[in-house]
C-alpha positions, 0 to 999 in steps of 0.5 A: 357631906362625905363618907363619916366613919360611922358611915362605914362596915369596918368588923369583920364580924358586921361583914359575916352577918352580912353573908349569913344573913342578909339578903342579895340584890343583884344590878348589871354591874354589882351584887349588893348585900344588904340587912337592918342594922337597928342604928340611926345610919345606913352604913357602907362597905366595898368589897373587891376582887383582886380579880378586877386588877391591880391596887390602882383600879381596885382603889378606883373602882371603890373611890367611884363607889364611895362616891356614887354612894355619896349622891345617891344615899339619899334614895334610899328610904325606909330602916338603916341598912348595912350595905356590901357593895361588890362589883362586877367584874367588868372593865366598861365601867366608870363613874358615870356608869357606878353612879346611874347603877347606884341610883337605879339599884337603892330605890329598889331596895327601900321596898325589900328590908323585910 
């Protein structure tokens, strides 16, 4: 399926509680912030920089996370997180290179929701 509305982190208030209390993870190409959320769902936010570059490859950028997230959710056991996706900046990066990161990264975090 695709990305549901419930789906995603759109408060600013869940983005804060986030940085205050969630815990950090860290892949090559991305940090990911992630806490229990107490729902039935894992929900998703990206963040990124202007620092990546213009509207276009910042859009892309997350399009190939959202998209990444889509395949590889299903990776990811254990109690519903928050996640906050922030990339790397680097311009090696493509759609292949978000989805293997992704798919590396969410086992290892099914482990760490303590």
């Amino acid at each position: 399926s695709g990305f549901a509305r419930q789906e995603r982190l759109k408060r600013q208030r869940d983005f804060d509680a986030l940085f205050t209390q969630g815990k950090m993870f860290k892949g090559r190409k991305c940090r990911i912030r992630y806490r229990p959320n107490g729902l039935a769902r894992h929900r998703l936010g990206i963040m990124v920089s202007r620092k990546h570059g213009n509207a276009v490859w910042r859009n892309r950028l997350k399009r190939w996370y959202r998209e990444a997230w889509r395949h590889a959710r299903h990776l990811l056991a254990g109690p519903a997180l928050d996640l906050l996706i922030q990339p790397s900046f680097s311009r090696e990066v493509n759609a292949r290179v978000v989805r293997d990161e992704l798919e590396e990264l969410l086992p290892l975090l099914s482990g760490q929701e303590e």
